[in-house]
N, C-alpha and C positions, 0 to 999 in steps of 0.2 A: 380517266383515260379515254382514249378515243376507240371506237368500234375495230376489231381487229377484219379483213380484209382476207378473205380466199378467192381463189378463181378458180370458177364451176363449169367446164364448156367455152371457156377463152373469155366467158364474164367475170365483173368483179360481184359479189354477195358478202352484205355485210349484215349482218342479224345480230338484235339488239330484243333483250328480255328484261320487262321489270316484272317482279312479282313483289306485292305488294298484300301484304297479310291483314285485314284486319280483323281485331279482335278484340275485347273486352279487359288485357292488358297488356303491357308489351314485356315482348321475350329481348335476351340478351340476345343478340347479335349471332353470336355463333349457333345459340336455338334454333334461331329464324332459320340461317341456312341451314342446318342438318333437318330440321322439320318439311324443308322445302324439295327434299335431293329427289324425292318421289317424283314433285313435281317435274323440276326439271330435267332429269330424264328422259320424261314422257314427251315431253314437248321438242326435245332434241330427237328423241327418235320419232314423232310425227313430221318433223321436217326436215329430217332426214342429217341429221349434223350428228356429229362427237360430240358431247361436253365439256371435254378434256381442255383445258387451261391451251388457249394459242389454236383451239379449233376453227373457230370463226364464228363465233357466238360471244357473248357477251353478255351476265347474266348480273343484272342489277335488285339489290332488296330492299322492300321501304316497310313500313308499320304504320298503319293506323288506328287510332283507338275508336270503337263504335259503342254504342249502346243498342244498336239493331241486331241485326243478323250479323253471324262473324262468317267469314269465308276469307275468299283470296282474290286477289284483282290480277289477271297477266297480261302486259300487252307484249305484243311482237312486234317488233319495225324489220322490215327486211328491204335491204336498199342493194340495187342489183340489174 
């Protein structure tokens, strides 16, 4: 689906989140996002958004398998 769309100050802002896990195996789906909710969160409230379903975010999850170091990859697109 496409980026949902709010207006901030008579702008339009469209904020768009991947976070992308990786790790040495991959989780089911639902894992990933309930392991994530800390993250995303954190990152709605550093930019100041809801999280909530129809806020104007858009919170996308991927997996990668590593054999390095495991962490989390997040990118933000904010179009506005």
């Amino acid at each position: 689906g496409g980026v949902k769309r709010i207006a901030e100050g008579g702008a339009s802002v469209a904020v768009s989140v991947s976070i992308i896990s990786c790790r040495r195996r991959l989780l089911d789906a639902d894992n990933l996002i309930a392991g994530s909710k800390w993250l995303r969160d954190s990152i709605a409230a550093t930019i100041g958004f809801d999280d909530a379903e129809g806020s104007g975010i858009e919170f996308e999850y991927g997996q990668q398998i590593t054999k390095g170091e495991q962490g989390v990859i997040v990118r933000v697109e904010i179009d506005g």
